[in-house]
HTML snippet that shows the backbone in 3Dmol.js (N, CA, C, O; Angstrom):
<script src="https://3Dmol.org/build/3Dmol-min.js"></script>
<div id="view" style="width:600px;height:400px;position:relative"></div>
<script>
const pdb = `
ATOM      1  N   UNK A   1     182.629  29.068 196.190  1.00  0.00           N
ATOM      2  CA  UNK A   1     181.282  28.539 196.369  1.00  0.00           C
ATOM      3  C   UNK A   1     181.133  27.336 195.419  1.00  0.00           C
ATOM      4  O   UNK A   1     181.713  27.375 194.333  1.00  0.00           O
ATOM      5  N   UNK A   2     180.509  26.443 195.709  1.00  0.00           N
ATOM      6  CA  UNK A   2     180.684  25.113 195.333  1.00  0.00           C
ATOM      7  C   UNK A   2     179.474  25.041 194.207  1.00  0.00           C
ATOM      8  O   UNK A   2     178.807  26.020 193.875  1.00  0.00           O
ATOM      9  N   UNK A   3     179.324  23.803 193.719  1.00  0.00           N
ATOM     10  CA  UNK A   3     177.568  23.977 192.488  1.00  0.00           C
ATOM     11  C   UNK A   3     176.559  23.958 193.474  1.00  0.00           C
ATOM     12  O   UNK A   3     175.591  24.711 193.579  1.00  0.00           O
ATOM     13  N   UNK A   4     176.946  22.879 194.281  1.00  0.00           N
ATOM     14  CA  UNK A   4     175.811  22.816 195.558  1.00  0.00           C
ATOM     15  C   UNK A   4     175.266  23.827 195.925  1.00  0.00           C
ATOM     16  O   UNK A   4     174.064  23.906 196.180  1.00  0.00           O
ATOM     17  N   UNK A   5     176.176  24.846 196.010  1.00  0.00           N
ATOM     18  CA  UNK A   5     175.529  25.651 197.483  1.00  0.00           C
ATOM     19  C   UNK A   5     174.876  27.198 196.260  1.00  0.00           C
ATOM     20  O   UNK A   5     173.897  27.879 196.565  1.00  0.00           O
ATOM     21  N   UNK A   6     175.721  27.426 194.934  1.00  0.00           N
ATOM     22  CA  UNK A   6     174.783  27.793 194.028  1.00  0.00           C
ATOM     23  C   UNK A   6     173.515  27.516 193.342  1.00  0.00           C
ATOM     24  O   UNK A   6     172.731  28.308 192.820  1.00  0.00           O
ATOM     25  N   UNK A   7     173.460  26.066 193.456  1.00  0.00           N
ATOM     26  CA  UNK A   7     171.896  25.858 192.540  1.00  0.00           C
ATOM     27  C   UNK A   7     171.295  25.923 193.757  1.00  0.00           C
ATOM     28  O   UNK A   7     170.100  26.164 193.586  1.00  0.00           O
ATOM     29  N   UNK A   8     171.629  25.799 195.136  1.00  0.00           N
ATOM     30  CA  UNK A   8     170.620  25.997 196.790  1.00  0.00           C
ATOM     31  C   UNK A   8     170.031  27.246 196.597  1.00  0.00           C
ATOM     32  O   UNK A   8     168.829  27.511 196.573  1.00  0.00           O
ATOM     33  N   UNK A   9     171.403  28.313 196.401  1.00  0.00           N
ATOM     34  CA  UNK A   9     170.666  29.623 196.475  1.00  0.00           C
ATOM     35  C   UNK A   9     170.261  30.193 195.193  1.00  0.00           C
ATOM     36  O   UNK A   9     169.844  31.341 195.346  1.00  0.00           O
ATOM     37  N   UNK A  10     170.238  29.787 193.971  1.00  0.00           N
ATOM     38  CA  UNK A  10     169.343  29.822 192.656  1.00  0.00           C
ATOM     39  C   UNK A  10     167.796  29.326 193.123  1.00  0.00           C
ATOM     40  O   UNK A  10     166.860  30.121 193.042  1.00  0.00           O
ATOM     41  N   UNK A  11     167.621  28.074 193.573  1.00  0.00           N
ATOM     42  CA  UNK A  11     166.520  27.156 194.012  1.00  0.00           C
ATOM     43  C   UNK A  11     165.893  28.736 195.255  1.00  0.00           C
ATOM     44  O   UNK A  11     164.784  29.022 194.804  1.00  0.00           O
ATOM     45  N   UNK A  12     166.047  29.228 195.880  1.00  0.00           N
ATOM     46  CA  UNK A  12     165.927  29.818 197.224  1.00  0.00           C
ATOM     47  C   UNK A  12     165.504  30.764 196.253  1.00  0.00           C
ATOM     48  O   UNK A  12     164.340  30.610 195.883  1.00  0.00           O
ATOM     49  N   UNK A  13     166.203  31.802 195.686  1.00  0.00           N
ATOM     50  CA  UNK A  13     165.641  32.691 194.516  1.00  0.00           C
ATOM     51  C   UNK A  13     164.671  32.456 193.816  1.00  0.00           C
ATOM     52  O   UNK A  13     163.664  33.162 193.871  1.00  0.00           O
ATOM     53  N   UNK A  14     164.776  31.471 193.058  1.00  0.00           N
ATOM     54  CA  UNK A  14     163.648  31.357 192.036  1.00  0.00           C
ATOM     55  C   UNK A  14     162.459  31.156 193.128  1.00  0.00           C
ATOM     56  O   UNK A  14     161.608  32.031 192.965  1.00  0.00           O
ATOM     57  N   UNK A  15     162.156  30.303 194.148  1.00  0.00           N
ATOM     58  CA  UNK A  15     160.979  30.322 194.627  1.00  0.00           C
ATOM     59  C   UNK A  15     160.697  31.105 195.451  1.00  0.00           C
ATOM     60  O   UNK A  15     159.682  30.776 196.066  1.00  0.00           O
ATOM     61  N   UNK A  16     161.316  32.396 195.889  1.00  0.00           N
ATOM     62  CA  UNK A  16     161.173  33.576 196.197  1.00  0.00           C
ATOM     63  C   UNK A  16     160.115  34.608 195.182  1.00  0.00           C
ATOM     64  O   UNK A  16     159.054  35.212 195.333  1.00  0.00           O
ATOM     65  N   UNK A  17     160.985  34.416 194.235  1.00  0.00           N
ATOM     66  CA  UNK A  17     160.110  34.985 192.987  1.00  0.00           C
ATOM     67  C   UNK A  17     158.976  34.695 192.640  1.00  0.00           C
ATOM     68  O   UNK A  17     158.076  35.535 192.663  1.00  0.00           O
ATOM     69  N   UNK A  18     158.764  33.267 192.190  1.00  0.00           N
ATOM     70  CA  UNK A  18     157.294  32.425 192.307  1.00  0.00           C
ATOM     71  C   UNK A  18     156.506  33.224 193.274  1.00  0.00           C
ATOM     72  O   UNK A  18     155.505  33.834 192.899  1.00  0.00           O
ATOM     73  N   UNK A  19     156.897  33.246 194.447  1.00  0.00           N
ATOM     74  CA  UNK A  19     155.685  33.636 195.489  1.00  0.00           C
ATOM     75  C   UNK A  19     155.907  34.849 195.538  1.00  0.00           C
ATOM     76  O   UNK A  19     155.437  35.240 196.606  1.00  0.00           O
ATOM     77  N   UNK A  20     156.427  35.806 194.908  1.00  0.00           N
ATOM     78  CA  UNK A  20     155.803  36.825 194.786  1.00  0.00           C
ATOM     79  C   UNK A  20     155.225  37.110 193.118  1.00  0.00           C
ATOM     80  O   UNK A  20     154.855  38.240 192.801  1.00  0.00           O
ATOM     81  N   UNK A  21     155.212  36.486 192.579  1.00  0.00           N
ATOM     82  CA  UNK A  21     154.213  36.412 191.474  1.00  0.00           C
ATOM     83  C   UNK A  21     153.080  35.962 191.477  1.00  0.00           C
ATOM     84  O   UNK A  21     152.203  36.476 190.783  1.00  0.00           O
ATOM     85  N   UNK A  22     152.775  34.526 192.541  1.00  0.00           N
ATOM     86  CA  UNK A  22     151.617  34.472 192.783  1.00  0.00           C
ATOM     87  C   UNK A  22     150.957  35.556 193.919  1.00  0.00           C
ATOM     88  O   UNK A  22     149.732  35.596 193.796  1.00  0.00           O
ATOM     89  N   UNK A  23     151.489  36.472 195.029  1.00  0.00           N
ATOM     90  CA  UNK A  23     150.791  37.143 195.685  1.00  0.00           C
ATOM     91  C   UNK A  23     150.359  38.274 194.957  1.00  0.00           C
ATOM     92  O   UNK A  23     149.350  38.808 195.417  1.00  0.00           O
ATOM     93  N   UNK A  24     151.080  39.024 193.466  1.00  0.00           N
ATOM     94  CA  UNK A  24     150.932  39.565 192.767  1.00  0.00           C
ATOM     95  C   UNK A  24     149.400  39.436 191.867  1.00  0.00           C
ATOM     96  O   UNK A  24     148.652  40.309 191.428  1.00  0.00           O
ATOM     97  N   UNK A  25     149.325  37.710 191.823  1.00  0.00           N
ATOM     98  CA  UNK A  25     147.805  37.674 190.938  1.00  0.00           C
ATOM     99  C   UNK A  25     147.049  37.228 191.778  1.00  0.00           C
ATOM    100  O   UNK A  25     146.165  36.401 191.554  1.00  0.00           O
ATOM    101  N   UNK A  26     147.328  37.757 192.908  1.00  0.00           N
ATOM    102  CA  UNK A  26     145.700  37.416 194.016  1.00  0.00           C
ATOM    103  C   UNK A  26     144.832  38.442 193.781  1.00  0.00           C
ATOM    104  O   UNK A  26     145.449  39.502 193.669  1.00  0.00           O
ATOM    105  N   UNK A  27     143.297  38.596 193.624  1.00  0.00           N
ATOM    106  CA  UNK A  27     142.659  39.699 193.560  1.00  0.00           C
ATOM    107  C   UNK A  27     142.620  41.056 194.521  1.00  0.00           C
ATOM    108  O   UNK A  27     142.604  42.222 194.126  1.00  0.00           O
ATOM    109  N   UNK A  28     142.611  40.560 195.940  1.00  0.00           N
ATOM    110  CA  UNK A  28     142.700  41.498 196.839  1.00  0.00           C
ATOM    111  C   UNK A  28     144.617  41.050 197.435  1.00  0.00           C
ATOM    112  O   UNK A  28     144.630  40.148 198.272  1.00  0.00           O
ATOM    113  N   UNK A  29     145.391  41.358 197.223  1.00  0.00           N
ATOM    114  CA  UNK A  29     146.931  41.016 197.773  1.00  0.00           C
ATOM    115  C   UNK A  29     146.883  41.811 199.079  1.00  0.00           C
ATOM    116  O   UNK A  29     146.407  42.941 199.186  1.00  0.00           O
ATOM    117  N   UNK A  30     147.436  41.081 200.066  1.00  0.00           N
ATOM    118  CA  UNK A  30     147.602  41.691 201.118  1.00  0.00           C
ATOM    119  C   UNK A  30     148.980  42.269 201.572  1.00  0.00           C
ATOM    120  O   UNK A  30     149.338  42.791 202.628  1.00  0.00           O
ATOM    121  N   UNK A  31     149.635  41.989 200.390  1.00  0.00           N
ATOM    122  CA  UNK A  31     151.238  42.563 200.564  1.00  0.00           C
ATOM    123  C   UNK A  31     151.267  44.151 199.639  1.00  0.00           C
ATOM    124  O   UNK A  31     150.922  44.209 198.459  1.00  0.00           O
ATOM    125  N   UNK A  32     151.722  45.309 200.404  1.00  0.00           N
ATOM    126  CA  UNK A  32     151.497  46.710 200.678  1.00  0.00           C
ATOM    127  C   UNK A  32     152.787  46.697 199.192  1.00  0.00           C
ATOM    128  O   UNK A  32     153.951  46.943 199.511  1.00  0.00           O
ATOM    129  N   UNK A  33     152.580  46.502 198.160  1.00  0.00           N
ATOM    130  CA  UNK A  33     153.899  46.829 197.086  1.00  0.00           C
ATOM    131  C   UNK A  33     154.390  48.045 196.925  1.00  0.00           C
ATOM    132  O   UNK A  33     153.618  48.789 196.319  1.00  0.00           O
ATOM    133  N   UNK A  34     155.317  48.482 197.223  1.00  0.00           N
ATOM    134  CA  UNK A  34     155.485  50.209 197.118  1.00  0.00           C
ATOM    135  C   UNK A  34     155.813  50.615 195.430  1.00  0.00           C
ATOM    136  O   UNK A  34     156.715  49.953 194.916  1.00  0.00           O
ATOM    137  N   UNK A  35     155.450  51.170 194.967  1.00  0.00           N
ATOM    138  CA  UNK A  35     156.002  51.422 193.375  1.00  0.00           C
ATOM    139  C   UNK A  35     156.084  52.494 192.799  1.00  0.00           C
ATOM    140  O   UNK A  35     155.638  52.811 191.696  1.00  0.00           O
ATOM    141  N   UNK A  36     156.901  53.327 193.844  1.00  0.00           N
ATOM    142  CA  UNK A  36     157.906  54.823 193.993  1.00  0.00           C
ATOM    143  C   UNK A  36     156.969  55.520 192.872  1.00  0.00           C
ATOM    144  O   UNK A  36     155.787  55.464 192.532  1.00  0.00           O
ATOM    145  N   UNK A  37     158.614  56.481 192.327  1.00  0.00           N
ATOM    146  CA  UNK A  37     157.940  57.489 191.354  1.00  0.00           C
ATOM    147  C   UNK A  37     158.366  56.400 189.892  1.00  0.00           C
ATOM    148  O   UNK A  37     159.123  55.447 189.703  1.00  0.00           O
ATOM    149  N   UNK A  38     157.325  57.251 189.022  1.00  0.00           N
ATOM    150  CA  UNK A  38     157.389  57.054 187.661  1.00  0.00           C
ATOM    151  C   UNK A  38     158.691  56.609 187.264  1.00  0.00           C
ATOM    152  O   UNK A  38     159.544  57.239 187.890  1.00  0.00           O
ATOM    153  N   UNK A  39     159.378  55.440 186.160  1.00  0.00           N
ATOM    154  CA  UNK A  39     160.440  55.375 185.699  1.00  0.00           C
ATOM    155  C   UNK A  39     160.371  56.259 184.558  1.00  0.00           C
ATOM    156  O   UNK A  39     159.231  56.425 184.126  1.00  0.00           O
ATOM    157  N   UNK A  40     161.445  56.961 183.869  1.00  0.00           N
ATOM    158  CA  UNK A  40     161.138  57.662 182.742  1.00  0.00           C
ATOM    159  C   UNK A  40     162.810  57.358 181.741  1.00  0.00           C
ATOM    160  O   UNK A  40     163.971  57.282 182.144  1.00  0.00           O
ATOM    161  N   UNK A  41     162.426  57.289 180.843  1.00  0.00           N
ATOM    162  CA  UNK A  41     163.141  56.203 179.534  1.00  0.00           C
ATOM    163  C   UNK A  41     164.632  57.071 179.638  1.00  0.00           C
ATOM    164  O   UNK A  41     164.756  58.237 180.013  1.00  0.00           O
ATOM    165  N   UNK A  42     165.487  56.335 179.285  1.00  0.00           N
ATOM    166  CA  UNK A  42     166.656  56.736 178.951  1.00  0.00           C
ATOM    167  C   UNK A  42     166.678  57.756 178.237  1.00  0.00           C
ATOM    168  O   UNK A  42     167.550  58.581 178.505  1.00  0.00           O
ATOM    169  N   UNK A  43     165.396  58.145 176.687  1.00  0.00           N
ATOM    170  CA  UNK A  43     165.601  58.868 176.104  1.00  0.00           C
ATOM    171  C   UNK A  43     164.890  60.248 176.278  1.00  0.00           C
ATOM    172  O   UNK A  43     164.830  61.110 175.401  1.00  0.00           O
ATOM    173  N   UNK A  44     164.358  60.337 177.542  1.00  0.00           N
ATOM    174  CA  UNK A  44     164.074  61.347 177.886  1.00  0.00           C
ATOM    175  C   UNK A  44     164.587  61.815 178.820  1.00  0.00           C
ATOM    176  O   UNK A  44     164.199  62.969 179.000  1.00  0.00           O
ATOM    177  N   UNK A  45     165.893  61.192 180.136  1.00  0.00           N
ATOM    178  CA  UNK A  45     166.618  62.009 180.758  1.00  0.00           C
ATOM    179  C   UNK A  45     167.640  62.541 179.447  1.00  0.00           C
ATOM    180  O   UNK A  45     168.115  63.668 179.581  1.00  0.00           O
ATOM    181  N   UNK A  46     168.095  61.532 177.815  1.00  0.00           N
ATOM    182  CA  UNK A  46     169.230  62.190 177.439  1.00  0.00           C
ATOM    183  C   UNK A  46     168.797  63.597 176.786  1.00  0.00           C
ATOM    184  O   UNK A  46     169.628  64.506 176.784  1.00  0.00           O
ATOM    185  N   UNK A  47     167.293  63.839 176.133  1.00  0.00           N
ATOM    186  CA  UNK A  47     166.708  64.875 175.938  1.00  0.00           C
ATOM    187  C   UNK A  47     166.823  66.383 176.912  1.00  0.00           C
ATOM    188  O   UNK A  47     166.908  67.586 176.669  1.00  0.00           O
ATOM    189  N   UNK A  48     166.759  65.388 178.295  1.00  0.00           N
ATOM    190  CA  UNK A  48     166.483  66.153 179.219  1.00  0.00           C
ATOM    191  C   UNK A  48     167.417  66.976 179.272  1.00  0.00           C
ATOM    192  O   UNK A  48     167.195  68.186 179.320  1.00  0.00           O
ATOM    193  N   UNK A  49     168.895  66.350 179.272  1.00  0.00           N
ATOM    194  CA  UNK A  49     170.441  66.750 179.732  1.00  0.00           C
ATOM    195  C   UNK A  49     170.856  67.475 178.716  1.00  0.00           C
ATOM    196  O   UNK A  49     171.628  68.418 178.889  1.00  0.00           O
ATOM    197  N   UNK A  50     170.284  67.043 177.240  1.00  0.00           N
ATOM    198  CA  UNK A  50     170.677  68.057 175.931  1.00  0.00           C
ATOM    199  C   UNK A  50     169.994  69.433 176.198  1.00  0.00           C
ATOM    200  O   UNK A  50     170.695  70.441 176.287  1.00  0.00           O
ATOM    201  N   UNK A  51     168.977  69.478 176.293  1.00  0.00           N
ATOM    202  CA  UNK A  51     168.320  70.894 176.921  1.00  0.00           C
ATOM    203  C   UNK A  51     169.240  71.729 177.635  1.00  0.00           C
ATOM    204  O   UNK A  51     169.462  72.821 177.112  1.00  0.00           O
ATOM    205  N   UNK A  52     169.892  71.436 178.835  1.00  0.00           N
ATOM    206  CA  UNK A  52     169.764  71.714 179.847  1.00  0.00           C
ATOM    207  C   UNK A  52     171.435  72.306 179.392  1.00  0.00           C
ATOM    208  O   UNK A  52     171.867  73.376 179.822  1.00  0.00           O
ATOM    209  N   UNK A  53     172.403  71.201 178.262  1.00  0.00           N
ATOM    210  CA  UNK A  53     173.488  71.824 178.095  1.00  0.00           C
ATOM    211  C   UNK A  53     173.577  72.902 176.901  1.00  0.00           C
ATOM    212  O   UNK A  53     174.634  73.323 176.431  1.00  0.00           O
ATOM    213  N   UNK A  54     172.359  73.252 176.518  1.00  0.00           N
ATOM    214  CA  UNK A  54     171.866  73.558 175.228  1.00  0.00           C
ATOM    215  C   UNK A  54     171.677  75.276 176.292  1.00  0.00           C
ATOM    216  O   UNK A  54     172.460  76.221 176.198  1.00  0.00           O
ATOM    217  N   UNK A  55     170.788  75.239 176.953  1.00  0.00           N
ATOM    218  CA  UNK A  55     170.602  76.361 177.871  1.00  0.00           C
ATOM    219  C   UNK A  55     171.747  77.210 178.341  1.00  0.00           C
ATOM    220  O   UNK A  55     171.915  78.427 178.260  1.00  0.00           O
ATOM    221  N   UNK A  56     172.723  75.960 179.011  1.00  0.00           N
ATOM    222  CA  UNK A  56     173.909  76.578 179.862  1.00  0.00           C
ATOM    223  C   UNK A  56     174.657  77.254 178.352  1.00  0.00           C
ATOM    224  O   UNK A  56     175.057  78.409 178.206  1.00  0.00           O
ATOM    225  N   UNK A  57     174.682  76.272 177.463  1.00  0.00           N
ATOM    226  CA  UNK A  57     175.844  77.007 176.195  1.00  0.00           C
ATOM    227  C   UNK A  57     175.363  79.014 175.802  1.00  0.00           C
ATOM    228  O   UNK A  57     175.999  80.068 175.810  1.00  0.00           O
ATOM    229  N   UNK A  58     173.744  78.562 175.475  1.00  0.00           N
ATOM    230  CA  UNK A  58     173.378  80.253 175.458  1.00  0.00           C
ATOM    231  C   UNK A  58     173.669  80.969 176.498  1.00  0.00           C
ATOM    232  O   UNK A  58     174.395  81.919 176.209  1.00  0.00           O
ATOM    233  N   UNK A  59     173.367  80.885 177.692  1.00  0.00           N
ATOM    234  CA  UNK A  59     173.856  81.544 178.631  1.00  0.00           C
ATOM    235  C   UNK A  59     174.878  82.308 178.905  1.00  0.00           C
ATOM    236  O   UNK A  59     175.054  83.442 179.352  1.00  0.00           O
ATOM    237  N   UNK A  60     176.032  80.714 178.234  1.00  0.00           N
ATOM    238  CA  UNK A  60     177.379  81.942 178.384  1.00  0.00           C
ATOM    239  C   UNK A  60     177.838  82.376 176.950  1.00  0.00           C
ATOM    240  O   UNK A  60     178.945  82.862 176.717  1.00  0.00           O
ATOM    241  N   UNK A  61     177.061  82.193 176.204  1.00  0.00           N
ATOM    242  CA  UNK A  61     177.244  82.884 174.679  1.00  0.00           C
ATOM    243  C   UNK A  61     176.808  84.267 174.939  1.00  0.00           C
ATOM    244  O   UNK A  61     177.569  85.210 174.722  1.00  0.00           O
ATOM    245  N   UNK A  62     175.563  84.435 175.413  1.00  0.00           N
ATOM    246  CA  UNK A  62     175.088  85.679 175.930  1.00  0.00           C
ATOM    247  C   UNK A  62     176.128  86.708 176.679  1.00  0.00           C
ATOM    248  O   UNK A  62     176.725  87.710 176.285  1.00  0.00           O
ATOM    249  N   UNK A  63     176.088  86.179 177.636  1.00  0.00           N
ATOM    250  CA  UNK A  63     177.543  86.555 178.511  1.00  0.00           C
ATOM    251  C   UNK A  63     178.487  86.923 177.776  1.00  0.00           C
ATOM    252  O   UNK A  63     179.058  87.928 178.200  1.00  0.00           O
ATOM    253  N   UNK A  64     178.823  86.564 176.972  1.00  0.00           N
ATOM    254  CA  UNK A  64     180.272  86.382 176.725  1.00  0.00           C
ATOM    255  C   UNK A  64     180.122  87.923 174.892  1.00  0.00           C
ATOM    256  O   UNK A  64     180.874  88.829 174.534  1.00  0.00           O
ATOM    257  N   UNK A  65     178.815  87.402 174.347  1.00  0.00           N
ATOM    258  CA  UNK A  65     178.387  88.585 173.404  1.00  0.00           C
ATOM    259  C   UNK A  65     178.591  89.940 174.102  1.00  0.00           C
ATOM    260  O   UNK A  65     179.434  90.810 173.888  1.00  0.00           O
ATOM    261  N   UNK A  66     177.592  89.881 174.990  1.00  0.00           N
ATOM    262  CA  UNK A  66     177.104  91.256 176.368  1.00  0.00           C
ATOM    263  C   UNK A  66     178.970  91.971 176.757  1.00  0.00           C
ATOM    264  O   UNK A  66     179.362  93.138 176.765  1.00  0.00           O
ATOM    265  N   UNK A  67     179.714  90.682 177.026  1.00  0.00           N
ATOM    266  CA  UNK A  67     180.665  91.423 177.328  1.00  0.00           C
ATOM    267  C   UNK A  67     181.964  91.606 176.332  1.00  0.00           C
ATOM    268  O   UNK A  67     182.997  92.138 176.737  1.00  0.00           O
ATOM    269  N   UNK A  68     181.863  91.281 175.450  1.00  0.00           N
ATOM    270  CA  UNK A  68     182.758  91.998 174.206  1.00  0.00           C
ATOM    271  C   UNK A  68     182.125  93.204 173.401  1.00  0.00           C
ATOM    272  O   UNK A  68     182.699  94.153 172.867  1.00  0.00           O
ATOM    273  N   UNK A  69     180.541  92.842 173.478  1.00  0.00           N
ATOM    274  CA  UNK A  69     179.893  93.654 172.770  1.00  0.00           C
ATOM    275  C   UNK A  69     179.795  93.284 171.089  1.00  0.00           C
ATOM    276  O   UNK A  69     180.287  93.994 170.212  1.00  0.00           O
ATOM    277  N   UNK A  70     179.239  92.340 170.913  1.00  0.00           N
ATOM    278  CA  UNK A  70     179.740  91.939 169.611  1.00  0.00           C
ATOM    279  C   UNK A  70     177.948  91.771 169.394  1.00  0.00           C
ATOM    280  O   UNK A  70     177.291  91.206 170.268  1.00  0.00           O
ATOM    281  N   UNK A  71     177.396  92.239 168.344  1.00  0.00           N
ATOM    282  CA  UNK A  71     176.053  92.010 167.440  1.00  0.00           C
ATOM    283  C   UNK A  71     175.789  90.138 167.589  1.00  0.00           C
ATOM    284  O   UNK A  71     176.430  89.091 167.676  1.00  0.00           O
ATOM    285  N   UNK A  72     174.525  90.606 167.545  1.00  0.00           N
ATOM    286  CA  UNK A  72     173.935  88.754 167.375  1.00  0.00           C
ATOM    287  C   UNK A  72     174.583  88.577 166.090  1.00  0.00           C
ATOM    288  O   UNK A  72     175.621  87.915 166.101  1.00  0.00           O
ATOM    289  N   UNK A  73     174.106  89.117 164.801  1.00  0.00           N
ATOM    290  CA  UNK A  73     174.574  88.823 163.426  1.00  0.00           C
ATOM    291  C   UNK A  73     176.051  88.655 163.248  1.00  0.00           C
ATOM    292  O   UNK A  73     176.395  88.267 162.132  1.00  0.00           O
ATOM    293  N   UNK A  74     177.084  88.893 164.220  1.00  0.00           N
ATOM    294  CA  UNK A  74     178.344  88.713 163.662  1.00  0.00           C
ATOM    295  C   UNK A  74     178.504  87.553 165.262  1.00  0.00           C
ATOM    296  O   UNK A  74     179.627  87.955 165.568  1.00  0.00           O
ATOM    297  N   UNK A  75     178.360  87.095 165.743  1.00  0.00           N
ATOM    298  CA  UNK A  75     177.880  85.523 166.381  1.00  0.00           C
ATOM    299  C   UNK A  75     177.318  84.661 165.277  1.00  0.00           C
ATOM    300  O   UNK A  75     177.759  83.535 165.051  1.00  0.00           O
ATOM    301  N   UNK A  76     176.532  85.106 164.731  1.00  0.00           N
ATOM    302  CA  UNK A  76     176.079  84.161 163.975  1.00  0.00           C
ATOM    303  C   UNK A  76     176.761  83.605 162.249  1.00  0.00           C
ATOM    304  O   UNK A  76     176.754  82.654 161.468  1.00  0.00           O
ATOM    305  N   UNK A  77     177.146  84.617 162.385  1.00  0.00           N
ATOM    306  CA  UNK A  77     178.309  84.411 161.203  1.00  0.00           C
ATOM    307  C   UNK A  77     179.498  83.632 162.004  1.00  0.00           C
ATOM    308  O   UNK A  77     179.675  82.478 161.615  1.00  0.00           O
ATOM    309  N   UNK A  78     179.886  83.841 162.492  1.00  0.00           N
ATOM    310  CA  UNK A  78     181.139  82.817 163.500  1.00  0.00           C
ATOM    311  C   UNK A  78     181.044  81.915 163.498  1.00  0.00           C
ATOM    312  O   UNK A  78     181.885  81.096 163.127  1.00  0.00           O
ATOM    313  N   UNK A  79     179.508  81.622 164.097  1.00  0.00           N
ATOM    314  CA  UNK A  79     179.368  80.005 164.238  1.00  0.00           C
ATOM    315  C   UNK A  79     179.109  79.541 163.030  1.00  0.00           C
ATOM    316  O   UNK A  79     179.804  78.567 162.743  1.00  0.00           O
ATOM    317  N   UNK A  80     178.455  79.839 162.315  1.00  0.00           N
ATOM    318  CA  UNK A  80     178.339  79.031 161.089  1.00  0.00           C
ATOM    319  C   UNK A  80     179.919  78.420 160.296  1.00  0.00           C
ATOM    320  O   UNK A  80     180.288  77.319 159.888  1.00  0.00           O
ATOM    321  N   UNK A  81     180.526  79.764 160.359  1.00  0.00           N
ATOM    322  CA  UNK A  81     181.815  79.774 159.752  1.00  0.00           C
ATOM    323  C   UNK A  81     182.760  78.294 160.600  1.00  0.00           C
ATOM    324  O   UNK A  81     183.363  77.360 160.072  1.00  0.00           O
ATOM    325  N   UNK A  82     182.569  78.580 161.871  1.00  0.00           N
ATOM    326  CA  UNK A  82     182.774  77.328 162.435  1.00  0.00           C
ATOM    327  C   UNK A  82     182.445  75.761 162.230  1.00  0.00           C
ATOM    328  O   UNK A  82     183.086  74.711 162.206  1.00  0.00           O
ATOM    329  N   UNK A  83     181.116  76.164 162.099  1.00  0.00           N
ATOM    330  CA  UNK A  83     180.291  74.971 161.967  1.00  0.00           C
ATOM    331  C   UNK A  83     181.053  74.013 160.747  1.00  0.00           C
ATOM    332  O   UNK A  83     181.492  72.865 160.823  1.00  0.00           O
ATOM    333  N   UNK A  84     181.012  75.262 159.255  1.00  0.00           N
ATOM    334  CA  UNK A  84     181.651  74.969 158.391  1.00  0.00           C
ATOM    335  C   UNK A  84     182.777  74.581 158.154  1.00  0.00           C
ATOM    336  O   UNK A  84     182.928  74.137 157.016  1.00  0.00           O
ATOM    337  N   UNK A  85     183.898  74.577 158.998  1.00  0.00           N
ATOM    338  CA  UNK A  85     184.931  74.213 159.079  1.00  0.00           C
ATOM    339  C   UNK A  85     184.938  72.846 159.826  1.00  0.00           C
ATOM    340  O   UNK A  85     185.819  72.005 159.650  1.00  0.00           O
ATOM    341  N   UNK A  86     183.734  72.669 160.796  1.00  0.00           N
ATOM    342  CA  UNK A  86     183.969  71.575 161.294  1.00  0.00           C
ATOM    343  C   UNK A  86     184.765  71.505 163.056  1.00  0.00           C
ATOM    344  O   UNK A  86     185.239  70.639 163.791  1.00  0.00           O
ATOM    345  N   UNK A  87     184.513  73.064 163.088  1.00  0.00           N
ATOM    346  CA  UNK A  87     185.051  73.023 164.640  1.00  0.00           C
ATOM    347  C   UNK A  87     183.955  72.311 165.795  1.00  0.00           C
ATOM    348  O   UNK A  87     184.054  71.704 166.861  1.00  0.00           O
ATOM    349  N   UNK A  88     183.118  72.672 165.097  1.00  0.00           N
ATOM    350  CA  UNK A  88     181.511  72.665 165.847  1.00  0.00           C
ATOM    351  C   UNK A  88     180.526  71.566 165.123  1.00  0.00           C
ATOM    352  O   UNK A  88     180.233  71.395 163.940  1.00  0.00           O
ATOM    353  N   UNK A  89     180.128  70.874 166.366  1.00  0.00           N
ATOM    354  CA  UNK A  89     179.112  69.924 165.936  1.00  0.00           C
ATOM    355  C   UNK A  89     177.636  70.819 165.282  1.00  0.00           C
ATOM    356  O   UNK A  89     176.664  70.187 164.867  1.00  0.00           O
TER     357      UNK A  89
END
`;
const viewer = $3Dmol.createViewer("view");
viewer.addModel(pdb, "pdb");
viewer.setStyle({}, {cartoon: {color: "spectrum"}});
viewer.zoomTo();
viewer.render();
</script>
């Protein structure tokens, strides 16, 4: 693609844009803008996803207690002991 035929379709863009910025500050706009659902921040899907792997981890800690049969208190000594070593974030 040549400069020509890029600054044509830059030129074609930008005044695309223009006119929809000015139909944007008309008082009554007669163009129907659709503006879906809510955006919601990066840092609340990564919140979201920590939860959610935070959930699944108890789950199968549970599971996995239930089926050795092992006390919450000696889980909880493990992990720490872990923690402490640095196996575990």
């Amino acid at each position: 693609m040549d400069e020509r035929e890029k600054l044509r379709k830059f030129r074609e863009l930008d005044d695309a844009f223009a006119e929809a910025l000015r139909e944007l500050e008309k008082p009554n706009p007669k163009l129907d803008i659709p503006t879906g659902p809510p955006v919601r921040s990066l840092a609340e899907l990564e919140a979201e996803e920590q939860q959610q792997r935070q959930q699944v981890f108890e789950q199968r800690l549970k599971s996995l207690m239930n089926e050795y049969a092992q006390p919450r208190e000696s889980v909880t000594v493990l992990l720490r002991t872990l923690q402490t070593l640095g196996r575990i974030a």
